[in-house]
N, C-alpha and C positions, 0 to 999 in steps of 0.2 A: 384455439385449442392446440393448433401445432406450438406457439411459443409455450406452454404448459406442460407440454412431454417435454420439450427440449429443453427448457432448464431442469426441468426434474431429472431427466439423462444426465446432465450437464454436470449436476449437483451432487447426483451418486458418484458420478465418476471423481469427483475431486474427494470426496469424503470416504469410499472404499477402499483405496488403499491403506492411506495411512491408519483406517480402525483395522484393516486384519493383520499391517505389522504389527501394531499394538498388541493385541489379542495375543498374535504369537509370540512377542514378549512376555507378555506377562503368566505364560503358562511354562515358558523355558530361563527368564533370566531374572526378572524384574522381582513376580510373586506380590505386587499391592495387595494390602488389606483389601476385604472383598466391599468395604464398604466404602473404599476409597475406588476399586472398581466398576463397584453399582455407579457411584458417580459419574464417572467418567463413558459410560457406555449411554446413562440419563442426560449427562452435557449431549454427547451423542446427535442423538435424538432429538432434539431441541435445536443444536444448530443449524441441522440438516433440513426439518420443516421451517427453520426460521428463514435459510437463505434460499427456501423454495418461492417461500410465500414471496421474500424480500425484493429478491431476483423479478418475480414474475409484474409487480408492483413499479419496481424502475423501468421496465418494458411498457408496462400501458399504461403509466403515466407521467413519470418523470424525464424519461428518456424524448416526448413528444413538446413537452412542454419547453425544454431544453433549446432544442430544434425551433421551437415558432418563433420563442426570445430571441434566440441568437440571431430569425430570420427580421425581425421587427425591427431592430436596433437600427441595423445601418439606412433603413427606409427613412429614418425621422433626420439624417443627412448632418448629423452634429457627431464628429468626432468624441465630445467630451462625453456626452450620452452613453456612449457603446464603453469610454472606459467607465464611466462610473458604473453603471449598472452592472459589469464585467466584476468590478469589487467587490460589489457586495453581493452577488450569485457566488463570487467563487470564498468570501466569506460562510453564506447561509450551505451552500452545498459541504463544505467540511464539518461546518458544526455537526451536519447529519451523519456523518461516513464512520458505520460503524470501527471498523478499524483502527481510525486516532480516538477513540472511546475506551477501544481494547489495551492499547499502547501507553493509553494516559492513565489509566488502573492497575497498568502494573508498574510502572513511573513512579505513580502514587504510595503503591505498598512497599516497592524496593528502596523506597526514601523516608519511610515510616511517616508519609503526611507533609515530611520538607516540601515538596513540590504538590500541590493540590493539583487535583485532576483535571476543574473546571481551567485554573491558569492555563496547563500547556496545552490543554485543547484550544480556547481562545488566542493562543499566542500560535500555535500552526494556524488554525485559519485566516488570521492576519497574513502570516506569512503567504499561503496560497494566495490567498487574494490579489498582494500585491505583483504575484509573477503570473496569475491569469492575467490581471490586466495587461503586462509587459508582453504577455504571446499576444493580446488583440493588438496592440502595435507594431508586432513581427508581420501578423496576419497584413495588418493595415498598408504597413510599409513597403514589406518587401523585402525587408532585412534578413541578412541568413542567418538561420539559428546559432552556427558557429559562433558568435560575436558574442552571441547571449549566454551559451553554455562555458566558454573562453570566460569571460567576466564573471559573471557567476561566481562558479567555480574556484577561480584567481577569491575572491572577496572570500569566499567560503574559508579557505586556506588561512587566509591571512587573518584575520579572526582568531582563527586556532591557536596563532604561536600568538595572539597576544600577548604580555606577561597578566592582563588582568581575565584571560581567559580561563574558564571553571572546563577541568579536565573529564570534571560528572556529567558534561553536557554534550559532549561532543559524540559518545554513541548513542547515545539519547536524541540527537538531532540529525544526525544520519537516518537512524531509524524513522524518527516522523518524517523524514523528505518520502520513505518508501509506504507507510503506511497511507500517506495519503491519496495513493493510485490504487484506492481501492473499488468495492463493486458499486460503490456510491458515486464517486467523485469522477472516476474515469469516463464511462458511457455518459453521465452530464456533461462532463468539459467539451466530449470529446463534440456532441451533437450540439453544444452551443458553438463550438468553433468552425463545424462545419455549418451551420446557420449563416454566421456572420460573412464565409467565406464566399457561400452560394449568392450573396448576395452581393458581395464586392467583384466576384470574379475576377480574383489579379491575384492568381496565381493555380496551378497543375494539382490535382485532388490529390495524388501523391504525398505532398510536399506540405499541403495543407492536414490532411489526416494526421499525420505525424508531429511531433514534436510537442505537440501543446501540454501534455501530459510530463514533457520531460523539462519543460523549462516550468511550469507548475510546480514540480517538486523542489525546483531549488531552493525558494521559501519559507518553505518550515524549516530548513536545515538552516539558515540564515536568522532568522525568527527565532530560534529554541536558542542557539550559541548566542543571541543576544539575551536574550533570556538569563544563562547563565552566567552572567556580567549580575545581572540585578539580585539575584541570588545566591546565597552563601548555604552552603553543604557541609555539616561540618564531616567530618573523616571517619565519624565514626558510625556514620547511621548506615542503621543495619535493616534486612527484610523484615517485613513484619506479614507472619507466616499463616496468621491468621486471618483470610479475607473478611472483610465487611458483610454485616447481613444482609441479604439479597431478599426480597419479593416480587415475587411478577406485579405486580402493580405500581410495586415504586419503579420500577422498571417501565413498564407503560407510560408512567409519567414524564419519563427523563427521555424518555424519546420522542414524547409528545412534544415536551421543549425543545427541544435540537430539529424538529420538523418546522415550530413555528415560522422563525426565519422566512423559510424557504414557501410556506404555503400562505405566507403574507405577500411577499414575491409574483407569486403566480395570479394573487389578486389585485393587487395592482394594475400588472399588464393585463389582466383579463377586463377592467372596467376601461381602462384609458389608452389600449395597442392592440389585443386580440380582438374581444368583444365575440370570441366564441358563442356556437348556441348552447343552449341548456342540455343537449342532451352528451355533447361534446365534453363541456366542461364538469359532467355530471361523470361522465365516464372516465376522465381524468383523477379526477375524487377521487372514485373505486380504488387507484391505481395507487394515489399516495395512502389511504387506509389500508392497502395490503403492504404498502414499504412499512409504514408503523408496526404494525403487526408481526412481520418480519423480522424488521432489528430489532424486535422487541424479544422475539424467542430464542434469537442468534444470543443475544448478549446474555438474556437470563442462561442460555443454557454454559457460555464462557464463564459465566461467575460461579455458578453451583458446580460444571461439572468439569469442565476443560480446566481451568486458571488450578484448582487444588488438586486436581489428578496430574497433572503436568509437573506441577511443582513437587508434588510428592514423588511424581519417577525421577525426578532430577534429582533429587534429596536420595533417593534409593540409590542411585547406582554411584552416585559420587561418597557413599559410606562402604560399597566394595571395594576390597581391596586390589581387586582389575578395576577403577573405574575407568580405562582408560575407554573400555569399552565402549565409551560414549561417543567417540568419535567415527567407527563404524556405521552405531546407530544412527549417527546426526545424518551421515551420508544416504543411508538409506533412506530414512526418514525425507530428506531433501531430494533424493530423485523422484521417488515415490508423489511428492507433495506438487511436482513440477509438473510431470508426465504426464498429469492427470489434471494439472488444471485448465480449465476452458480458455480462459483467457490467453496463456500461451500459447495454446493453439488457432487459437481467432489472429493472433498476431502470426502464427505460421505460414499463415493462406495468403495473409498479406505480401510476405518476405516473397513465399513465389510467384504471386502477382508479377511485385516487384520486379523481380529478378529474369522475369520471362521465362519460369519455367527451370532455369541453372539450377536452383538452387531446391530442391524438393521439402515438402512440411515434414518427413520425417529423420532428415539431416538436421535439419535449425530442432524438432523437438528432441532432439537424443544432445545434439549440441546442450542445449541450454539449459535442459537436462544434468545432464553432466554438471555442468558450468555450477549450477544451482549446489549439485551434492557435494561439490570440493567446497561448496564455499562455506558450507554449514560443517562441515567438519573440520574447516579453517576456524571457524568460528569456536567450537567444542576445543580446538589446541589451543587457541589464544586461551581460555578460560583453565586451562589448565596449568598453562607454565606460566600467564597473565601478561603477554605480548599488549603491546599500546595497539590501539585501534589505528591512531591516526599516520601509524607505519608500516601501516595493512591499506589503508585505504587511499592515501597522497600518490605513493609509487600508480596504484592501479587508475586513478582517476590522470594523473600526468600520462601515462600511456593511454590510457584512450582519450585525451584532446590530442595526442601526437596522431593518435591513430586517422583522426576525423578528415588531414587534410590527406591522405590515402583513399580514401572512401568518396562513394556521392553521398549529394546532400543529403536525398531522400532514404540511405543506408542511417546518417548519421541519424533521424530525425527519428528510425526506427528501434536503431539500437539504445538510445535513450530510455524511450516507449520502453524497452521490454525489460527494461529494468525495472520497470513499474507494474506488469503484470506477472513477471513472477514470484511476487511477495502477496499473495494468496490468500485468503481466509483463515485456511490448515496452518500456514505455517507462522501468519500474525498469532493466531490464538491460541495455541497449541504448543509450538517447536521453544514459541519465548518463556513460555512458560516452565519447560523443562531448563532450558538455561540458566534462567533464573533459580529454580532450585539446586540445582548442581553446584552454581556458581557461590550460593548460600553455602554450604558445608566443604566446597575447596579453599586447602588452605591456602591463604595469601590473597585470596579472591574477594572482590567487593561487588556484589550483586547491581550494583549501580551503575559500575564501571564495564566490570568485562560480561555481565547479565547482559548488556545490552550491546548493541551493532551487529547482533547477526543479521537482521532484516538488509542492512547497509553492507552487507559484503554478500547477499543475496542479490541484493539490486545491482550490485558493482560487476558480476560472474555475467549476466546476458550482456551487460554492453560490451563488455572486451569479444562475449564471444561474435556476437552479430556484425558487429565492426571486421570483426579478422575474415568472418565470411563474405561482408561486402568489400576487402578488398581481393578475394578471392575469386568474388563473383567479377566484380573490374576487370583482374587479367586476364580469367574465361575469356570474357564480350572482347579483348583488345586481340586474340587470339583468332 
């Protein structure tokens, strides 16, 4: 009962602020049709019981299940086991993660169908897959993440300036690297990595907690810009403004698919490694039947209410003749979206763990906070004057691999991490949505292009700032 208040706390708190900025938009600036704002209040609604239900569902069963796996693997003593099985969990677990669902639908509409949904979803969790597997060898080895993020990164880069490289994919693949640290994929990785680790023992929980989430994400950004090699865009495709019909049933159903994976998985190891009792594994059930149920209402409620009320503010205030005003909004919208999410605060508690205390949760939450609002109104100016993404995001990713050999390991491993928690629910499903629209009726703007990368200069704001702090926290302790 107490994890049932607590996400429900949890959950109002991330979903309150940003509806009564709204509210208060749209009674002083915005003005949506009331039936564009019946929507939006019924998206509402919807998402809020959906990532109650959703949330409560990855707690009593996916989150446990996670954890026995990861703990089962290393007992059967065969390195090649723990990777394989590693790939294809960290396969099944994306196909399910609401988020790259979210991301792949508006993908889908801002490319008028050029890019199919089901592609770039299958093509991130490839991607994931193969840099889960790559952290059980960090885990395994002993290797420090620097090696992994350094490489990465470098490869990432060097992709970009290909000359046969597609410029439409490059915020598009940014964004899935953040999408994918979502409320699905994070707490599984995170409890399968600590499985694996509790069991190896060879290496400090610190050390081990951290990082898995952030070399996870590099994947899909590597995966999508390959992607955009095989695909051809032509220049001219435009939003298509009209979302797809949506039903709660065919909705049920597509989540039901995206669950199979993962609950084929669990039977598996339940006949041939757990062997749980029945009343165990019955209870587990319970737990993945409220995650369906969950994203099932999350997403219906993104499709009818969020994804067309979003775009339609976007479309509104980029038809005033202030629209710059959008960039105010973005910032508020983005501390508001930060401040209030769980997850960045769950990593807060960690940081002063860490830190022994130096470093307080409401410094890192105003930090990165902050961090988050400039970046979203970094995001709102690129869209206006139509700035390249990947001269927003090179400079800041080159400064924080300089920054890492400044820092400890267990800073670096974290400020990765929080690049992935604070790209949120609110601001996947909601914040892009307005971008998108905006970016539809500014001139000189291609919804494909500068629509997309907010999520990736959202992820990119907490690691410079966690970094600057952990080498702040360094000179305190040398002091």
């Amino acid at each position: 009962m107490g994890i049932v208040k607590d996400t429900i706390k949890e959950v109002l708190m991330a979903v309150f602020p940003i509806a009564t900025v709204v509210i208060i938009l749209q009674y002083t600036v915005i003005f949506l049709p009331n039936d564009i704002f019946l929507q939006f209040i019924t998206g509402l609604v919807l998402v809020t019981f959906g990532l109650i239900l959703f949330l409560i569902g990855v707690h009593a069963g996916l989150l446990p299940v996670g954890e026995m796996i990861g703990s089962a693997l290393p007992k059967t003593g065969k390195v090649w086991i723990v990777l394989f099985f590693s790939f294809i969990l960290g396969f099944a677990i994306t196909v399910a993660e609401p988020d790259v669902w979210v991301l792949a639908g508006y993908v889908d509409q801002a490319s008028g169908g050029i890019i199919p949904r089901t592609s770039l979803i299958l093509t991130v969790a490839v991607g994931l897959a193969i840099f889960v597997t790559l952290s059980m060898v960090r885990i395994i080895t002993g290797l420090s993440i620097n090696y992994f993020l350094i490489g990465g990164y470098t490869l990432i880069f060097a992709i970009i300036f290909l000359p046969w490289s597609d410029s439409y994919f490059v915020p598009i693949s940014f964004d899935a690297g953040g999408v994918t640290t979502g409320p699905m994929a994070v707490p599984f990785i995170l409890a399968f990595g600590v499985g694996v680790a509790s069991v190896l023992k060879s290496k400090t929980s610190s050390q081990d907690g951290f990082g898995l989430v952030a070399l996870a994400s590099i994947g899909p950004v590597l995966a999508v810009l390959l992607l955009g090699i095989v695909y051809d865009v032509p220049a001219d495709a435009e939003l298509d403004q009209e979302p797809g019909t949506y039903t709660f049933l065919g909705t049920l159903l597509e989540v039901a698919m995206a669950l199979t994976p993962l609950i084929l998985f669990f039977i598996f190891f339940q006949f041939y490694m757990l062997r749980l009792e029945t009343k165990r594994v019955l209870s587990l059930l319970t737990g993945v039947v409220l995650t369906w149920l969950g994203m099932s209402f999350f997403l219906h409620g993104v499709h009818t209410g969020f994804q067309p009320a979003g775009t339609e503010m976007g479309i509104t205030i980029g038809q005033m003749d202030y629209s710059w005003i959008i960039i105010p909004i973005g910032v508020v919208l983005g501390f508001v979206a930060t401040f209030a999410e769980p997850a960045v605060r769950v990593l807060n508690q960690e940081v002063e763990k860490v830190s022994s205390g130096y470093i307080p949760q409401r410094v890192m939450l105003l930090t990165i906070s902050i961090g988050v609002a400039f970046s979203i109104g970094l995001a709102m100016t690129r869209i206006i004057f139509g700035l390249e993404l990947v001269y927003i995001i090179l400079p800041g990713y080159i400064l924080a691999l300089i920054l890492i050999y400044f820092t400890s390991r267990e800073f670096t491993s974290i400020a990765f991490d929080a690049g992935g928690v604070a790209t949120g629910p609110m601001t996947v499903t909601f914040v892009v949505a307005i971008a998108l629209g905006f970016s539809d009726v500014t001139e000189g703007s291609n919804p494909l292009v500068e629509g997309f990368g907010m999520i990736s200069l959202v992820a990119l704001a907490p690691i410079l700032s966690v970094l600057i702090l952990g080498i702040l926290y360094g000179a305190k302790d040398k002091k």
